[in-house]
PDB file with one MODEL, atoms N, CA, C and O in Angstrom:
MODEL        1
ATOM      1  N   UNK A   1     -52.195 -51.577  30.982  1.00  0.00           N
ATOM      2  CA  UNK A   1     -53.235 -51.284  30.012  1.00  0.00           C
ATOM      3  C   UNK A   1     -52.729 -51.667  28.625  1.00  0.00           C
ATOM      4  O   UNK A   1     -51.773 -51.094  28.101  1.00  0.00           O
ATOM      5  N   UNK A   2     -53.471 -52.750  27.999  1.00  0.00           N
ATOM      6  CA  UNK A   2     -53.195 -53.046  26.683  1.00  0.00           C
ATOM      7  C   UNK A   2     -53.757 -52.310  25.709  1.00  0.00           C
ATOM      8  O   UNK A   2     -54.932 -51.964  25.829  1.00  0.00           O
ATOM      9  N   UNK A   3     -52.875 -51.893  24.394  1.00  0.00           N
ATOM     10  CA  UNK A   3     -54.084 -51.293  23.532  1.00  0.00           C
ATOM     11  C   UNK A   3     -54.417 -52.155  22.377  1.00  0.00           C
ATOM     12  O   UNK A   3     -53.645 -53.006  21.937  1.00  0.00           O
ATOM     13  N   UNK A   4     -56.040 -51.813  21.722  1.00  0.00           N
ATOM     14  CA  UNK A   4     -56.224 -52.997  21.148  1.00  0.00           C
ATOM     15  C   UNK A   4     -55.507 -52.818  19.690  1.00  0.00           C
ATOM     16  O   UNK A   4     -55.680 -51.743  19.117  1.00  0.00           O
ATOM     17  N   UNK A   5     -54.751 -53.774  19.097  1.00  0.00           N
ATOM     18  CA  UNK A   5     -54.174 -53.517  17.571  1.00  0.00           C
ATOM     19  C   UNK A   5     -55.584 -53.179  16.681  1.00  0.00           C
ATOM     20  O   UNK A   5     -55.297 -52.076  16.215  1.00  0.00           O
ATOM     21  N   UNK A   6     -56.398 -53.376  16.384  1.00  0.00           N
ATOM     22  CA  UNK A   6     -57.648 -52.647  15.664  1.00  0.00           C
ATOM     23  C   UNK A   6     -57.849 -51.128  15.469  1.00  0.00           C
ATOM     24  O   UNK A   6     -58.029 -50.478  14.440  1.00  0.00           O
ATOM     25  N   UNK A   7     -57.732 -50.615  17.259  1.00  0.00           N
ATOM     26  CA  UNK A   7     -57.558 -49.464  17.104  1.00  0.00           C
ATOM     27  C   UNK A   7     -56.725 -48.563  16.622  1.00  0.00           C
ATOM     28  O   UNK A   7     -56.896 -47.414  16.214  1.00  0.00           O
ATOM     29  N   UNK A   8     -55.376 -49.551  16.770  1.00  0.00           N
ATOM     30  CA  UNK A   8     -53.829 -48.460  16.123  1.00  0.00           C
ATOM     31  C   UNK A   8     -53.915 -48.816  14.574  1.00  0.00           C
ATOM     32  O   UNK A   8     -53.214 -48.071  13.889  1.00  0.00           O
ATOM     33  N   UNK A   9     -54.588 -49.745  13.900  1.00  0.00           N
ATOM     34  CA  UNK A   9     -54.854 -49.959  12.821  1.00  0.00           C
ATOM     35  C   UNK A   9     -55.860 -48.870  12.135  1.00  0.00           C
ATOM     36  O   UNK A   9     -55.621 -48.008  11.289  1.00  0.00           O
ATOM     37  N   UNK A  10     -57.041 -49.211  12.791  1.00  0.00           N
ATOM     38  CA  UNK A  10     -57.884 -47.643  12.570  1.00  0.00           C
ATOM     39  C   UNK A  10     -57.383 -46.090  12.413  1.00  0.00           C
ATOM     40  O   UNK A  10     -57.781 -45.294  11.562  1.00  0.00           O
ATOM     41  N   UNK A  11     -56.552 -45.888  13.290  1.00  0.00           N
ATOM     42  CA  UNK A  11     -55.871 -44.588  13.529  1.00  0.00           C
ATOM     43  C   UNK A  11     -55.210 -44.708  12.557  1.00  0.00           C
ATOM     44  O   UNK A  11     -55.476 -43.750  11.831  1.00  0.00           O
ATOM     45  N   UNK A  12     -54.409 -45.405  12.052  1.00  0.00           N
ATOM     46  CA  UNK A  12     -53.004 -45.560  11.082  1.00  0.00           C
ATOM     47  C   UNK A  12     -53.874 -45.261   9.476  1.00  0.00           C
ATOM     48  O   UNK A  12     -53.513 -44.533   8.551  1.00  0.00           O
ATOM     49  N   UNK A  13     -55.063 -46.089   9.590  1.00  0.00           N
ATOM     50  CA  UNK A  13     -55.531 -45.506   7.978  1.00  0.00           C
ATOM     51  C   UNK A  13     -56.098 -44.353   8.222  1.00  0.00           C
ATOM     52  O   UNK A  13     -55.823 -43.536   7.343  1.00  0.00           O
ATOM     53  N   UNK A  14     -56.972 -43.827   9.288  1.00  0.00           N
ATOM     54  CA  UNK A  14     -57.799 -42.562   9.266  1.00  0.00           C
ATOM     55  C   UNK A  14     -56.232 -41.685   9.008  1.00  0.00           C
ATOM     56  O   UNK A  14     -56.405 -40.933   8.049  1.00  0.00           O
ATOM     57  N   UNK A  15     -55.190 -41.591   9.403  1.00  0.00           N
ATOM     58  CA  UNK A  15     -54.471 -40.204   9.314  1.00  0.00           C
ATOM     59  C   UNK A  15     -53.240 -40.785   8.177  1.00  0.00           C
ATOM     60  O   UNK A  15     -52.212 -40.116   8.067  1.00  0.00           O
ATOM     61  N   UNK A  16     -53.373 -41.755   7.548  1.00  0.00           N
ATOM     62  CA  UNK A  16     -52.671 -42.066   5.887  1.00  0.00           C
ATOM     63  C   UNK A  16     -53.206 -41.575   5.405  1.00  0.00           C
ATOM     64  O   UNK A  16     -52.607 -40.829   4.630  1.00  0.00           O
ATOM     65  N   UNK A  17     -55.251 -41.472   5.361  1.00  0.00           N
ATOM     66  CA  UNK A  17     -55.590 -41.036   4.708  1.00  0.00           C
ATOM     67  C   UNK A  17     -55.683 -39.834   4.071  1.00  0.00           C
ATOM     68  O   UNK A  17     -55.887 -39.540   2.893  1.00  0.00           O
ATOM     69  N   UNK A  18     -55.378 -38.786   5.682  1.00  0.00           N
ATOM     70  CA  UNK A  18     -56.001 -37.486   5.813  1.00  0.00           C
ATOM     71  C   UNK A  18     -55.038 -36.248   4.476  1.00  0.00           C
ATOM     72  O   UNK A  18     -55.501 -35.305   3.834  1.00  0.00           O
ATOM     73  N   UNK A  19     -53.239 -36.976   4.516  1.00  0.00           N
ATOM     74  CA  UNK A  19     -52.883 -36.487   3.689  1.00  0.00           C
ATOM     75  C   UNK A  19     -53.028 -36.285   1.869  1.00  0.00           C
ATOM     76  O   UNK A  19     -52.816 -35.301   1.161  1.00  0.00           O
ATOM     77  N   UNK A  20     -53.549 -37.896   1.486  1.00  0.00           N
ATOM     78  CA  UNK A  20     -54.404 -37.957   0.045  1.00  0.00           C
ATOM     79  C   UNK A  20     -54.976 -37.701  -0.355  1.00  0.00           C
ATOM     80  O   UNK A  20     -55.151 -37.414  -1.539  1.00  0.00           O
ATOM     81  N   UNK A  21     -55.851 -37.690   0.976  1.00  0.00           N
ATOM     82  CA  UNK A  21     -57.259 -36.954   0.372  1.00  0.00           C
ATOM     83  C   UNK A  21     -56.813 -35.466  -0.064  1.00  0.00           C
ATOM     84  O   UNK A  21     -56.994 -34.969  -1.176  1.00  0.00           O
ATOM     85  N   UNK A  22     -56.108 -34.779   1.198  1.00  0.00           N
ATOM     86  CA  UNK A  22     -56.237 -33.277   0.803  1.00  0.00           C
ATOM     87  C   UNK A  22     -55.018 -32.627  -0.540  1.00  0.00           C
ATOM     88  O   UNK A  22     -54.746 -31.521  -1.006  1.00  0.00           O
ATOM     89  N   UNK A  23     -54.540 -34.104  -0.768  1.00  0.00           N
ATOM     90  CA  UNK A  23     -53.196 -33.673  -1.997  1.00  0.00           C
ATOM     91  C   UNK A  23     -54.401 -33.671  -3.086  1.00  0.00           C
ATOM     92  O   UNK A  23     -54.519 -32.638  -3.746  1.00  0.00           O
ATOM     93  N   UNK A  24     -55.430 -34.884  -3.366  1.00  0.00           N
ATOM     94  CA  UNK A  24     -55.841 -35.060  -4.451  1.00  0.00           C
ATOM     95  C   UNK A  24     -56.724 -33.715  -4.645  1.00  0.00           C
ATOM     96  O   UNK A  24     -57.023 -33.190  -5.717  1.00  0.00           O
ATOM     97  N   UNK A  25     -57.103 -33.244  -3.192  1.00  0.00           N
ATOM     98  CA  UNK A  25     -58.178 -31.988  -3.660  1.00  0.00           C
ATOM     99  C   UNK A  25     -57.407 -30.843  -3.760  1.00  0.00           C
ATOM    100  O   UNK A  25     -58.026 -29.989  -4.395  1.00  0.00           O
ATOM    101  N   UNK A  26     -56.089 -30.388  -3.326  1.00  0.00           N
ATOM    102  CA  UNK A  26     -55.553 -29.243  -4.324  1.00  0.00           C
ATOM    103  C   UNK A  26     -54.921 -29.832  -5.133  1.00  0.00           C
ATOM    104  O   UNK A  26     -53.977 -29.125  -5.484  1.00  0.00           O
ATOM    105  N   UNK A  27     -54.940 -31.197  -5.856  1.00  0.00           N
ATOM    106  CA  UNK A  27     -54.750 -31.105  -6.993  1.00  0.00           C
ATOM    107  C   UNK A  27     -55.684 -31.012  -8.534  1.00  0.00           C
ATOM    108  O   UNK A  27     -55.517 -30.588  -9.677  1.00  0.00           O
ATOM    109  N   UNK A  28     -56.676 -31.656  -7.773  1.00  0.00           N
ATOM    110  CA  UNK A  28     -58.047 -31.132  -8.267  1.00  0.00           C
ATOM    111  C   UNK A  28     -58.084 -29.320  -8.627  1.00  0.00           C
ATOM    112  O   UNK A  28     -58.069 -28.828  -9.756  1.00  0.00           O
ATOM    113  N   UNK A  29     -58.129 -28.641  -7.436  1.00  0.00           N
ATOM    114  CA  UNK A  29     -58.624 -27.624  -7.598  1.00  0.00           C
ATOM    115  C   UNK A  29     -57.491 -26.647  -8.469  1.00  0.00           C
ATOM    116  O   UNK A  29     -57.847 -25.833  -9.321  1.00  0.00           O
ATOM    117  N   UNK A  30     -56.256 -26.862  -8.132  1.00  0.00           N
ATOM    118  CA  UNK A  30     -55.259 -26.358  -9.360  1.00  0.00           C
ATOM    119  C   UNK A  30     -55.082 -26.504 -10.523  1.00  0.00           C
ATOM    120  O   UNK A  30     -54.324 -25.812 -11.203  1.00  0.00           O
ATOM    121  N   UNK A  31     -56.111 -27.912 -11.124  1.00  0.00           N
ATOM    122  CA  UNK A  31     -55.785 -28.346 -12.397  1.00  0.00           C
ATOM    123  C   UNK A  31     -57.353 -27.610 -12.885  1.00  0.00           C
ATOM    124  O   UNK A  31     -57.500 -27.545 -14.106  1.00  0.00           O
ATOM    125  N   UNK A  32     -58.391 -27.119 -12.115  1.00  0.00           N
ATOM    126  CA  UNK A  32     -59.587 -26.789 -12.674  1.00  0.00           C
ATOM    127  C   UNK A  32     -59.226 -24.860 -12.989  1.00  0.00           C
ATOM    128  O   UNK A  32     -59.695 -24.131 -13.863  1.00  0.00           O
ATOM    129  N   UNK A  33     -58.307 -24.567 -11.962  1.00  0.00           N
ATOM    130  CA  UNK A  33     -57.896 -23.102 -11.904  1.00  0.00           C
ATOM    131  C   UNK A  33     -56.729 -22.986 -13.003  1.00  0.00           C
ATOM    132  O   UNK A  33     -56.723 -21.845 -13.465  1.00  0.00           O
ATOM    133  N   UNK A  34     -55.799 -23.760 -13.532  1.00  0.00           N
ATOM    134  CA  UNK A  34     -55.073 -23.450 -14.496  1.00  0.00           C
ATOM    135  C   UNK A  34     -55.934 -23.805 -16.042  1.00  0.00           C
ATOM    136  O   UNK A  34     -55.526 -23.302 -17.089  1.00  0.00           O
ATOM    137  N   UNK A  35     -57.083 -24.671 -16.016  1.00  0.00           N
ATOM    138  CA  UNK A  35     -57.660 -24.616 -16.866  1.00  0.00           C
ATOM    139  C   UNK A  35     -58.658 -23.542 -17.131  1.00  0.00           C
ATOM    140  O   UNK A  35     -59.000 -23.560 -18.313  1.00  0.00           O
ATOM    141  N   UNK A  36     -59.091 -22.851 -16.608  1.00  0.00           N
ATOM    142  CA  UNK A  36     -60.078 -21.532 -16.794  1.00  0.00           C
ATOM    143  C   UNK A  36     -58.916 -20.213 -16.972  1.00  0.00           C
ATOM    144  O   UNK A  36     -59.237 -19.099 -17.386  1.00  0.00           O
ATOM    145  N   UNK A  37     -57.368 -20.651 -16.522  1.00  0.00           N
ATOM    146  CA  UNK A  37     -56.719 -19.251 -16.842  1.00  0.00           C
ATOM    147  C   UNK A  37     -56.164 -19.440 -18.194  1.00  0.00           C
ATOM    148  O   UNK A  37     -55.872 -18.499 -18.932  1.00  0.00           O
ATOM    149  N   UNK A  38     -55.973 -21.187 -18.620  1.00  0.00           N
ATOM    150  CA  UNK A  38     -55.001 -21.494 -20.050  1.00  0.00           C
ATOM    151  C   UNK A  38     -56.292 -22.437 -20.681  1.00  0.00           C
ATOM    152  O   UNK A  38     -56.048 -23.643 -20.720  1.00  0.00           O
ATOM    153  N   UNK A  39     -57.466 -22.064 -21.115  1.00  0.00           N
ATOM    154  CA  UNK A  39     -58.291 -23.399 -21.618  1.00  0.00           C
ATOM    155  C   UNK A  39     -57.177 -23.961 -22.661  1.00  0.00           C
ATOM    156  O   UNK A  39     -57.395 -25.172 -22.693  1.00  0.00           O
ATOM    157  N   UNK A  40     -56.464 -23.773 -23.230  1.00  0.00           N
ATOM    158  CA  UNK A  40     -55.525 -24.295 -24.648  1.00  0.00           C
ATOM    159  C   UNK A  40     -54.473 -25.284 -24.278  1.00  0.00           C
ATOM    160  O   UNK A  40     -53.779 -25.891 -25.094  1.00  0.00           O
ATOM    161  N   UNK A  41     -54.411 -25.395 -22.978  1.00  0.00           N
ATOM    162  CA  UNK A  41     -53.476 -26.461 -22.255  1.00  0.00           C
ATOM    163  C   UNK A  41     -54.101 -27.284 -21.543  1.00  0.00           C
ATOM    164  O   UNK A  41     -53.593 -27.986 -20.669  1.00  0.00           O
ATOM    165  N   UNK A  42     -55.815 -27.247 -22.020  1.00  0.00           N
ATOM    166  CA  UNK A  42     -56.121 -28.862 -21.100  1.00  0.00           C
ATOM    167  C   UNK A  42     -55.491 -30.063 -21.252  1.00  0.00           C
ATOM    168  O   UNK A  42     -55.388 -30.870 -20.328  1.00  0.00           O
ATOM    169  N   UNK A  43     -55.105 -30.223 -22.242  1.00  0.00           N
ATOM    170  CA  UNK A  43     -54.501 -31.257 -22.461  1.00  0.00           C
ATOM    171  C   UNK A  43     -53.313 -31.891 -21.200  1.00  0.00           C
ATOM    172  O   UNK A  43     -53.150 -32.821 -20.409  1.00  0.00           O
ATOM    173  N   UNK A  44     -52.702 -30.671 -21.687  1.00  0.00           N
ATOM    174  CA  UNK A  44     -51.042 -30.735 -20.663  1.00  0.00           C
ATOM    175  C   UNK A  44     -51.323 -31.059 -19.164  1.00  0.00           C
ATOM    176  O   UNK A  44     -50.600 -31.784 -18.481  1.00  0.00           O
ATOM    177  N   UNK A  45     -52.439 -30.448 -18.739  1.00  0.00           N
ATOM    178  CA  UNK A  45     -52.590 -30.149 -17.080  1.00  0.00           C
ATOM    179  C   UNK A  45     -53.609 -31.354 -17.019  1.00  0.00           C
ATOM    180  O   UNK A  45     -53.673 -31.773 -15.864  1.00  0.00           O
ATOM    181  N   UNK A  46     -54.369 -31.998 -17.828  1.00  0.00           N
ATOM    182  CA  UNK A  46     -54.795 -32.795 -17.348  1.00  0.00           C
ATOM    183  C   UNK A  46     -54.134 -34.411 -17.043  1.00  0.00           C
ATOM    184  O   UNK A  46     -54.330 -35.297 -16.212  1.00  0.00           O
ATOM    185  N   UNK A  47     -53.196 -34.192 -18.305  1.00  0.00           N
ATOM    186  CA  UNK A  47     -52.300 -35.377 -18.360  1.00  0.00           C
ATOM    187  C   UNK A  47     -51.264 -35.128 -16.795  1.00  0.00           C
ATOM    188  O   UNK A  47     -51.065 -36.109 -16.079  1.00  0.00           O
ATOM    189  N   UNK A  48     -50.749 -33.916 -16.456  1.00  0.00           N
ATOM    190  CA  UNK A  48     -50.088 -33.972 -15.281  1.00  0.00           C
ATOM    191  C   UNK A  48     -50.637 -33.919 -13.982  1.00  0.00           C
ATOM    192  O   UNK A  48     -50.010 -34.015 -12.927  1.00  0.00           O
ATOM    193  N   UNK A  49     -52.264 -33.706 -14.182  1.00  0.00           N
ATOM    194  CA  UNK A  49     -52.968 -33.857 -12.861  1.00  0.00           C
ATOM    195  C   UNK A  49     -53.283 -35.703 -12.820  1.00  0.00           C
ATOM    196  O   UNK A  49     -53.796 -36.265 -11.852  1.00  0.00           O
ATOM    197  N   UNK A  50     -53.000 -36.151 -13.631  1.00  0.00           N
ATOM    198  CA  UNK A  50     -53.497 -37.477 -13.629  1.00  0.00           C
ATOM    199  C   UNK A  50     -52.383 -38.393 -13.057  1.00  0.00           C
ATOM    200  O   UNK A  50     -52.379 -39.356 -12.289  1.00  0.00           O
ATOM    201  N   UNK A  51     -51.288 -37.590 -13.856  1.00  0.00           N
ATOM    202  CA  UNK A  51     -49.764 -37.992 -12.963  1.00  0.00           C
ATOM    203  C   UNK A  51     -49.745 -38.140 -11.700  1.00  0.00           C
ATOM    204  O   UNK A  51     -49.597 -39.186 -11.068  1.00  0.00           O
ATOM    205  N   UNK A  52     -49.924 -36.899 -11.252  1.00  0.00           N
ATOM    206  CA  UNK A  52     -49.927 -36.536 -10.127  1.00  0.00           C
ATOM    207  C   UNK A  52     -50.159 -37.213  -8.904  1.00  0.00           C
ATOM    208  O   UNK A  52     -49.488 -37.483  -7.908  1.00  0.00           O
ATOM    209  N   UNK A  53     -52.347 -37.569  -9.634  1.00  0.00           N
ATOM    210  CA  UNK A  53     -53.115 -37.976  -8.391  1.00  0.00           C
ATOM    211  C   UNK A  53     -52.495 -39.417  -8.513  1.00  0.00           C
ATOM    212  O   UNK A  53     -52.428 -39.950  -7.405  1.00  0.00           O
ATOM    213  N   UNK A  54     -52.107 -40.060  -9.354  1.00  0.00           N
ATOM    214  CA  UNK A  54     -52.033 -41.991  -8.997  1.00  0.00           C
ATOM    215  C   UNK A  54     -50.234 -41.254  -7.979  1.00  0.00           C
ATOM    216  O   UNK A  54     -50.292 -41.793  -6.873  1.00  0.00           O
ATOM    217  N   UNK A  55     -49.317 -40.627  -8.016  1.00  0.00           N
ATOM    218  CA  UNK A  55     -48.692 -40.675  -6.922  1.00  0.00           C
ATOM    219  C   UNK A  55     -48.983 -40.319  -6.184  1.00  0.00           C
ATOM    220  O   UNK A  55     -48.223 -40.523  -5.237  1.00  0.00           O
ATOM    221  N   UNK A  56     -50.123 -39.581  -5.888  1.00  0.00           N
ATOM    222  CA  UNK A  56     -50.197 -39.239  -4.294  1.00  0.00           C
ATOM    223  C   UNK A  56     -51.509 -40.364  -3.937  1.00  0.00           C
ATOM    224  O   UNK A  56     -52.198 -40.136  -2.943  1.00  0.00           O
ATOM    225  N   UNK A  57     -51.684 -41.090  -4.458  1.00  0.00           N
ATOM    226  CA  UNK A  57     -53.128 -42.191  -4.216  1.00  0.00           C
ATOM    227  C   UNK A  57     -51.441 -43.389  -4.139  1.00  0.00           C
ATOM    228  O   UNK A  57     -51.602 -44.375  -3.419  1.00  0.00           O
ATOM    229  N   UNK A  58     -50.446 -43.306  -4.617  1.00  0.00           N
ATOM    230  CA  UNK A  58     -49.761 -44.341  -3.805  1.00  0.00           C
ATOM    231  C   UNK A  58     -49.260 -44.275  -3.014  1.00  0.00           C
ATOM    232  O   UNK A  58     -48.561 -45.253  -2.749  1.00  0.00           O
ATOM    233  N   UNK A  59     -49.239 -43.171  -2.122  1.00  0.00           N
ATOM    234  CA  UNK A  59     -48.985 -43.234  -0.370  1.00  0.00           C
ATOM    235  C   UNK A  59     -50.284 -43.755   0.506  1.00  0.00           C
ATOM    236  O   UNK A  59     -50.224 -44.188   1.657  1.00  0.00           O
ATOM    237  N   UNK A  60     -51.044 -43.665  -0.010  1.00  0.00           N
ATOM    238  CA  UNK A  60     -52.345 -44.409   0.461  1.00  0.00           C
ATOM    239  C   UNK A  60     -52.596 -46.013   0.227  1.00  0.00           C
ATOM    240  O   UNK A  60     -53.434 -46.671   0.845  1.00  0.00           O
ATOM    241  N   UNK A  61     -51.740 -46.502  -0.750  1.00  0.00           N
ATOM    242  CA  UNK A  61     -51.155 -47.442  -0.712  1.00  0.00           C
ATOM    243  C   UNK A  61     -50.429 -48.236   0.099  1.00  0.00           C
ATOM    244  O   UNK A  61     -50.801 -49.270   0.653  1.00  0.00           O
ATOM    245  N   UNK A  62     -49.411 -47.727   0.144  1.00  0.00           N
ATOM    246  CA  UNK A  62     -47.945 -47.418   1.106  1.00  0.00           C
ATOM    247  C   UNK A  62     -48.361 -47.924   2.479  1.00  0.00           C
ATOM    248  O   UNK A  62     -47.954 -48.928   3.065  1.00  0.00           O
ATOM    249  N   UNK A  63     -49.701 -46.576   3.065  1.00  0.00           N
ATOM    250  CA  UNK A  63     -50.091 -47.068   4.280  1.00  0.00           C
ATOM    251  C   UNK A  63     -50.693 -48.230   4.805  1.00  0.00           C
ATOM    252  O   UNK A  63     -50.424 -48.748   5.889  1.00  0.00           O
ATOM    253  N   UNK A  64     -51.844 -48.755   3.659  1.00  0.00           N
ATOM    254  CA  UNK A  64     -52.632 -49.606   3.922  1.00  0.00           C
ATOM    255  C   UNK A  64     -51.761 -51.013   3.692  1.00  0.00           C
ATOM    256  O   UNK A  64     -51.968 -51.900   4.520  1.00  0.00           O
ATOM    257  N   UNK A  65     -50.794 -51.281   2.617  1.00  0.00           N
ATOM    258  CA  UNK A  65     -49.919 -52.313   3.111  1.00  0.00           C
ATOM    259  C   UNK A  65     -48.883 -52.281   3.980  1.00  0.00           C
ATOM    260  O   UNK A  65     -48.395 -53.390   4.195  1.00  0.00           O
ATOM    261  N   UNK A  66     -48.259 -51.135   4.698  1.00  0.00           N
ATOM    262  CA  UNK A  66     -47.775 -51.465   6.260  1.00  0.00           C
ATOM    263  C   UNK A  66     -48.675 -51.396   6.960  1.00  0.00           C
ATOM    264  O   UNK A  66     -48.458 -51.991   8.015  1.00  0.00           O
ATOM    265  N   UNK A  67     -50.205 -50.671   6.867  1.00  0.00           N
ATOM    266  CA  UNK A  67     -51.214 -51.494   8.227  1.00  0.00           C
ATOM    267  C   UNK A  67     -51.411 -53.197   8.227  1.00  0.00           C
ATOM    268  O   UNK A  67     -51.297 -54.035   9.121  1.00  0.00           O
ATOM    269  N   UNK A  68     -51.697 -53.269   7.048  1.00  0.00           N
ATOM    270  CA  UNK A  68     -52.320 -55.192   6.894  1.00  0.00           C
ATOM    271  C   UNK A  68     -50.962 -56.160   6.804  1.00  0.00           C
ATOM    272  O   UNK A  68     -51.217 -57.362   6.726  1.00  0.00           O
ATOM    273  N   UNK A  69     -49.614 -55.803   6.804  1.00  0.00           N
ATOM    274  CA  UNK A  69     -48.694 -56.660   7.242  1.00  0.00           C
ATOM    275  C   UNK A  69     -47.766 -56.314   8.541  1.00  0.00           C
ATOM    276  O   UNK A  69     -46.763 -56.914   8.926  1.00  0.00           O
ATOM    277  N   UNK A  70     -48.244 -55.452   8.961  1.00  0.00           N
ATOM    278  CA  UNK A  70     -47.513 -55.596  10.566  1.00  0.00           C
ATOM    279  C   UNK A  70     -48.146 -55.706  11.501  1.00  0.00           C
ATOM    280  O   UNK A  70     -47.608 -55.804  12.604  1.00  0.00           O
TER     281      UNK A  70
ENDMDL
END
């Protein structure tokens, strides 16, 4: 039984993805909850939620160029 490379390709982004997505949404939701407890530090938390999300949006990266070159 062969398996088809499409499918292990499919699988490989559906579960790269599954971890980004859910980093970017508690990072979302921590940067909206430290802003309603400190409004005087939006600044700070937004600049480090912004940090944040482009590193965890580059493991989603990461994945999708070892799916499309191997």
């Amino acid at each position: 039984m062969e398996i088809d490379p499409s499918l292990v390709k499919g699988l490989t982004i559906a579960l790269g993805a599954i971890g980004p997505a859910l980093g970017l949404g508690m990072i979302g939701a921590a940067a909206v909850q430290s802003v309603g407890r400190n409004p005087d530090a939006q600044s700070k938390i937004l600049t480090m939620g912004l940090i944040m999300a482009g590193l965890v949006d580059a493991i989603m990266v990461f994945v999708l160029i070892i799916v499309f070159t191997v």
